[in-house]
TORKOL-4160 file (C-alpha; in steps of 0.2 Angstrom, whole numbers, padded with zeros to 4 digits, m for minus):
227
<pt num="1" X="0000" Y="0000" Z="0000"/>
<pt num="2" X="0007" Y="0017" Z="m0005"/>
<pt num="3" X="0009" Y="0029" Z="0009"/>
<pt num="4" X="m0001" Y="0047" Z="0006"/>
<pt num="5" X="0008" Y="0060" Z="0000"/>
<pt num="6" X="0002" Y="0072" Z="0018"/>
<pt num="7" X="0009" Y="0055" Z="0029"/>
<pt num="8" X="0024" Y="0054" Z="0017"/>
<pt num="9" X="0029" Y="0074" Z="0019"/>
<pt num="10" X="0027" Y="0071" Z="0037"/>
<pt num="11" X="0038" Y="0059" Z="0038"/>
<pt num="12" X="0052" Y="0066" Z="0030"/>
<pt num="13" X="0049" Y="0084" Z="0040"/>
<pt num="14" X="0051" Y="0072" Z="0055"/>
<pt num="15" X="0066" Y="0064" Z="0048"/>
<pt num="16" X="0071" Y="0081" Z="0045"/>
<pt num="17" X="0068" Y="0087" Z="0060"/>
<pt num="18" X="0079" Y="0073" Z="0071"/>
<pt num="19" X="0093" Y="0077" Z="0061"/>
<pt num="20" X="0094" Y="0094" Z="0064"/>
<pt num="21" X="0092" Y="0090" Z="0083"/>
<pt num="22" X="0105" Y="0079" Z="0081"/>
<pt num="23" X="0118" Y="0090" Z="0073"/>
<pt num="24" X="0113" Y="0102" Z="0087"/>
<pt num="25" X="0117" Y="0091" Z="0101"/>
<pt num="26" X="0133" Y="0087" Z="0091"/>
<pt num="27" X="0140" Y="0104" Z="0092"/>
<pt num="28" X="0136" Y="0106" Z="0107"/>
<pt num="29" X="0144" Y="0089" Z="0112"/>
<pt num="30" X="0157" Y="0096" Z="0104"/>
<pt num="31" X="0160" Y="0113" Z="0110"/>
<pt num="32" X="0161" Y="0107" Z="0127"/>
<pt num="33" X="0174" Y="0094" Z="0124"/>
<pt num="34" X="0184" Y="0111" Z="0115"/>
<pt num="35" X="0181" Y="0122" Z="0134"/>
<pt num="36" X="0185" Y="0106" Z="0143"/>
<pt num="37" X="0202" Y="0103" Z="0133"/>
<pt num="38" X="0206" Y="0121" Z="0134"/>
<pt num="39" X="0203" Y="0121" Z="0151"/>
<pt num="40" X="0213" Y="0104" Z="0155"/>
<pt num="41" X="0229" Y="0114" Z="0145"/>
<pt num="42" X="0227" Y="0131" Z="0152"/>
<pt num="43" X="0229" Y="0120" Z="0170"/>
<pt num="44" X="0243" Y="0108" Z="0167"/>
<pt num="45" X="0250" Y="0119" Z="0155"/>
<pt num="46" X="0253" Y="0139" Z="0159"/>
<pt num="47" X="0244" Y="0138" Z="0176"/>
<pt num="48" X="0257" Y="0127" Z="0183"/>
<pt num="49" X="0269" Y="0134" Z="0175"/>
<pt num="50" X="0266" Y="0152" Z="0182"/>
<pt num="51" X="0266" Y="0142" Z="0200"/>
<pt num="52" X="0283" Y="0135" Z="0198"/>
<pt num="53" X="0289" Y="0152" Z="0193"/>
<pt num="54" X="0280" Y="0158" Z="0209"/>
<pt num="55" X="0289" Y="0146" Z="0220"/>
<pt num="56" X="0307" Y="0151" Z="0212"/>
<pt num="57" X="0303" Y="0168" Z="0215"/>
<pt num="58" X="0300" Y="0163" Z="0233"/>
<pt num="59" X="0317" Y="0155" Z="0232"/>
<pt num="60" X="0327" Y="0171" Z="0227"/>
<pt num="61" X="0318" Y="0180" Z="0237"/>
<pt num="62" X="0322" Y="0170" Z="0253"/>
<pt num="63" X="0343" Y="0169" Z="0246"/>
<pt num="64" X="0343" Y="0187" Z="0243"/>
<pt num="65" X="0339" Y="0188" Z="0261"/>
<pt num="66" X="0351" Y="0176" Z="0267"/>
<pt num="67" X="0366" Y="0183" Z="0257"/>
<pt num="68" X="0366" Y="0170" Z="0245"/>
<pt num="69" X="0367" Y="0182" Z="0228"/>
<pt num="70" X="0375" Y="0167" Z="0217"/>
<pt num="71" X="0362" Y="0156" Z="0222"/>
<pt num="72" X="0348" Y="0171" Z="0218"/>
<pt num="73" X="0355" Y="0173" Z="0200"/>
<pt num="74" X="0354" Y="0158" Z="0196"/>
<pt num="75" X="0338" Y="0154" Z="0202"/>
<pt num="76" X="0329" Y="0170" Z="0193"/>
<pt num="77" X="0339" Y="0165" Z="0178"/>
<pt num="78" X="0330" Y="0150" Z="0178"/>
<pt num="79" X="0313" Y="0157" Z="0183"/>
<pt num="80" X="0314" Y="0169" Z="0166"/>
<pt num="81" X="0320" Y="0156" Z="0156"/>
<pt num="82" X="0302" Y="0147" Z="0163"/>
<pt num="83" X="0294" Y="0164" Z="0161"/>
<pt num="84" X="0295" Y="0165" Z="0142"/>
<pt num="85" X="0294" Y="0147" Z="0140"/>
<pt num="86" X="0276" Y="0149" Z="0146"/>
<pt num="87" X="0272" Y="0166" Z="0138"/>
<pt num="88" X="0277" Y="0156" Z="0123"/>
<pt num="89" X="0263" Y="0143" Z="0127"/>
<pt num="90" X="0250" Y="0157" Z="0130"/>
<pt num="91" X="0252" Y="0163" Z="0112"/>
<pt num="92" X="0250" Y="0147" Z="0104"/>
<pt num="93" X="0238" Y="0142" Z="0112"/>
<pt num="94" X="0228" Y="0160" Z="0108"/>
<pt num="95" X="0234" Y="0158" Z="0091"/>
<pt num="96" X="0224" Y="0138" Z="0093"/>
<pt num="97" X="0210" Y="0147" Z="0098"/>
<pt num="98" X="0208" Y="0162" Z="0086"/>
<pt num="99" X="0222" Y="0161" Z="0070"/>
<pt num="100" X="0226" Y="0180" Z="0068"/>
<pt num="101" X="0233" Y="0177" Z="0050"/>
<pt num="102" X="0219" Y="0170" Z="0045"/>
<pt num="103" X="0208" Y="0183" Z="0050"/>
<pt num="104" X="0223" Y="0197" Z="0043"/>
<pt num="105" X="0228" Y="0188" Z="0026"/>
<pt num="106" X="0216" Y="0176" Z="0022"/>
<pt num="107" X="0214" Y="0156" Z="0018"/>
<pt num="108" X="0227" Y="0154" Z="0007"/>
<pt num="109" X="0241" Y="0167" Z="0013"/>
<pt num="110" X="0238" Y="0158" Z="0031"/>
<pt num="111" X="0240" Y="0142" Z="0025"/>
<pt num="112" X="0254" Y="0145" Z="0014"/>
<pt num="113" X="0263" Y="0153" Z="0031"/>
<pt num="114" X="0259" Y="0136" Z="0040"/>
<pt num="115" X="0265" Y="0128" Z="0025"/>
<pt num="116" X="0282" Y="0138" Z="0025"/>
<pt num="117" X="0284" Y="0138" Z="0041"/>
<pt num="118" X="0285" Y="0118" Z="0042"/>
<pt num="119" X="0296" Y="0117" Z="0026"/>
<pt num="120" X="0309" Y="0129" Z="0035"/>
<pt num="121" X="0309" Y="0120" Z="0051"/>
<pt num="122" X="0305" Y="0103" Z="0046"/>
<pt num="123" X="0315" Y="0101" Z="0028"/>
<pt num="124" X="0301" Y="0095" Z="0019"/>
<pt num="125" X="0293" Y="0099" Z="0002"/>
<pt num="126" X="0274" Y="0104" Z="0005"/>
<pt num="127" X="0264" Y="0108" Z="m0009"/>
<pt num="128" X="0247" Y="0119" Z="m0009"/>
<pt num="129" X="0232" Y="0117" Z="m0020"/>
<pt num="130" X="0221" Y="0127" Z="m0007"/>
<pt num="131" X="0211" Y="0143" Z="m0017"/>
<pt num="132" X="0196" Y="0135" Z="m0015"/>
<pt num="133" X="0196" Y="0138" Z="0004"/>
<pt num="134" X="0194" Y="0157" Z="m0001"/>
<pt num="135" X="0175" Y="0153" Z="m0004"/>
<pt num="136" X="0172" Y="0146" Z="0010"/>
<pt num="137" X="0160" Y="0152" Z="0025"/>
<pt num="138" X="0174" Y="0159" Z="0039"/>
<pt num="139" X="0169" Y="0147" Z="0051"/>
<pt num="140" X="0173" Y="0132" Z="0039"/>
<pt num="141" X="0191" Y="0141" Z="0035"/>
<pt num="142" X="0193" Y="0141" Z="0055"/>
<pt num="143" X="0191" Y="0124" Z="0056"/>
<pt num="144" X="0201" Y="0118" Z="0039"/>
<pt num="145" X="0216" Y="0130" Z="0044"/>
<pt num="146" X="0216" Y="0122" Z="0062"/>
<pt num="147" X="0216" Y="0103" Z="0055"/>
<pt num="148" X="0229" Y="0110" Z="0042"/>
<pt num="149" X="0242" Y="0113" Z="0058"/>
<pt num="150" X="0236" Y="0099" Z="0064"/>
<pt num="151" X="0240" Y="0088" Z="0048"/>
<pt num="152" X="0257" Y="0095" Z="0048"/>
<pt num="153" X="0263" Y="0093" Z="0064"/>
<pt num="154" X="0259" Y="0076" Z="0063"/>
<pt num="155" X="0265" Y="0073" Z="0046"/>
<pt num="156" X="0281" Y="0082" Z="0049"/>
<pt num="157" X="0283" Y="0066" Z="0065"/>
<pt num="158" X="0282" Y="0055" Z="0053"/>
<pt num="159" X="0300" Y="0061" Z="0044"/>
<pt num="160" X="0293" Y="0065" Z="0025"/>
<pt num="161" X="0298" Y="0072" Z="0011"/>
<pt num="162" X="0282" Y="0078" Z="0003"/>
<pt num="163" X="0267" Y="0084" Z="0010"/>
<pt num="164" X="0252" Y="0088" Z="m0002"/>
<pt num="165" X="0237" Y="0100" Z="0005"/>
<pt num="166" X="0221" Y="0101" Z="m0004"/>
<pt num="167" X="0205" Y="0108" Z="m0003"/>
<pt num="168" X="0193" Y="0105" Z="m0017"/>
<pt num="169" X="0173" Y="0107" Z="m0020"/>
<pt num="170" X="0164" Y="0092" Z="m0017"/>
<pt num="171" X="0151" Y="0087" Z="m0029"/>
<pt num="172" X="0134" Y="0090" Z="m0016"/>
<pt num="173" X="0142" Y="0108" Z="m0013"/>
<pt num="174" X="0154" Y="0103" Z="0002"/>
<pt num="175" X="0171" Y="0107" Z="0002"/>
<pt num="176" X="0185" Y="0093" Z="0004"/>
<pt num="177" X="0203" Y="0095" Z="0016"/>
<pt num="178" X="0216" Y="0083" Z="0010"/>
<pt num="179" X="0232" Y="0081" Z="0020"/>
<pt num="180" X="0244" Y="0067" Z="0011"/>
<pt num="181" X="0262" Y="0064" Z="0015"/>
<pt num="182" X="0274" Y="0051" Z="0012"/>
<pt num="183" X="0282" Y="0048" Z="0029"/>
<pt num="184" X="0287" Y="0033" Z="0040"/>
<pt num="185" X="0269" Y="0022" Z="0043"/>
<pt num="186" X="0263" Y="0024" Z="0061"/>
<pt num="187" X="0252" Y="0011" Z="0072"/>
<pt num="188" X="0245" Y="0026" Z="0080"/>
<pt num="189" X="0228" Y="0030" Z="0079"/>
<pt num="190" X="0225" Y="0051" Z="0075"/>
<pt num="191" X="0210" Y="0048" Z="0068"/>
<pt num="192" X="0204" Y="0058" Z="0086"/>
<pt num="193" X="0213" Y="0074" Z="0086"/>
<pt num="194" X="0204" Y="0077" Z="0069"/>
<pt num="195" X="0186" Y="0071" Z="0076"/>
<pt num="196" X="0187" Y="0082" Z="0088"/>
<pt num="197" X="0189" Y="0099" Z="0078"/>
<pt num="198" X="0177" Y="0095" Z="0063"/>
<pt num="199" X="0166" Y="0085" Z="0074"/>
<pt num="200" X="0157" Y="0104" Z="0078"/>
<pt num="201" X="0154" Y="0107" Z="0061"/>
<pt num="202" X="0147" Y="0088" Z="0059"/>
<pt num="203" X="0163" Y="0084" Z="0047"/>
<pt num="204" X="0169" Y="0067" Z="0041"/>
<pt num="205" X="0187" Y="0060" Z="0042"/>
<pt num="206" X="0194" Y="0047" Z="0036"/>
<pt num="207" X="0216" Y="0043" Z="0038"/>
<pt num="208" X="0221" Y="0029" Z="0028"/>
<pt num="209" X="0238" Y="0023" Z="0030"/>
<pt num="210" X="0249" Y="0011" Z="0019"/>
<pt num="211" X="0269" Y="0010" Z="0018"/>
<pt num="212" X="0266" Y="0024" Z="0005"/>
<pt num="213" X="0261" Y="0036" Z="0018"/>
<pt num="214" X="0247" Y="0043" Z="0026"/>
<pt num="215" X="0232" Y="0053" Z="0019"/>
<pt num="216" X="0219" Y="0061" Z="0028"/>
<pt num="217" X="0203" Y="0068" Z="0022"/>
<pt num="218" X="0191" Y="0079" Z="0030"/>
<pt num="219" X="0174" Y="0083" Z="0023"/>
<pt num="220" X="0161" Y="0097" Z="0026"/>
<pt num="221" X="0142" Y="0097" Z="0021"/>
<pt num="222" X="0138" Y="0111" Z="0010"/>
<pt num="223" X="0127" Y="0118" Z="0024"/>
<pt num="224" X="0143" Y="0120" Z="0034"/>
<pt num="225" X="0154" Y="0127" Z="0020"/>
<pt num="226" X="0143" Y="0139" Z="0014"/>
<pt num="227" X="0135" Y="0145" Z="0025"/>
């Protein structure tokens, strides 16, 4: 028996309808997995960093007062050293949570900076094919710029000699990231550190590994890269 076209339509507003609540409770699943690993790396990270300093600042403070100048200088030399160390970390971990070049340059300038960078540091080859991210909606271009660091950092652990970065269209109006390299196989799963950043905008990944070298691919509905 053929269902009627008023019950059919129903049925797929419904449908509908789930779905959307489910992305919802998706991003907010995931947005609070983002606050709850800033908050884990601000603590074990910076904040104890700025307590150690404390306590050696404590330290000088108490050899100054004994006499002890030699012991002093040294101390505070260490406690600066620790100092910038964690000033360091604060800035990465601002630039994590807002990329400054992005918003400054643009998709592919930024990119190609990330890209730079690693080949200066890391002696590898990387090649771009990433102008199609300069369509995207800015939220999208957050999240591919942020699994593009990702991609490389990993990669470059891996000791390659070519990493290729791509974003394309896909064919429903989406937009692809692929991150290939060439590098040593790992028995590591990173299929996580990806899931975690493109699981707010209800993203795909895949990472496929093989003695060739490791590609991952990210994809975004079209209601994510568009919009």
């Amino acid at each position: 028996m053929t269902e009627p076209p008023f019950e059919r339509r129903q049925g797929e507003r419904r449908k509908e309808e789930r779905e959307r609540i489910r992305q919802f409770e998706q991003r907010i699943a995931a947005e609070q997995d983002e606050r709850r690993r800033l908050a884990l790396e601000l603590h074990d990270g910076a904040v104890q960093s700025l307590a150690g300093i404390a306590l050696m600042l404590d330290a000088v403070d108490h050899a100054i007062a004994e006499g002890r100048n030699d012991d002093a200088r040294r101390v505070l030399a260490t406690a600066l050293e620790q100092h910038r160390a964690t000033i360091q970390s604060l800035r990465d971990l601002s630039f994590n949570i807002e990329p400054v070049a992005l918003r400054d340059q643009g998709f592919e300038p930024a990119v190609r900076e990330l890209a730079d960078r690693a080949a200066r540091h890391r002696d590898v080859e990387v090649g771009l094919d990433v102008l199609a991210g300069q369509n995207l909606a800015e939220r999208a271009q957050v999240t591919f710029y942020q699994l593009i660091r990702v991609a490389l950092d990993q990669a470059t652990g891996r000791k390659p000699t070519r990493i290729s970065v791509a974003v394309t269209d896909t064919s429903d109006g989406g937009a692809q990231l692929t991150v290939a390299d060439d590098g040593h196989l790992e028995r590591r799963d990173m299929t996580e550190a990806f899931e975690e950043r493109a699981r707010a905008l209800s993203g795909k990944v895949t990472v496929d590994r093989s003695d060739g070298g490791t590609t991952v691919t990210v994809v975004l509905p079209e209601y994510v890269a568009r919009s």
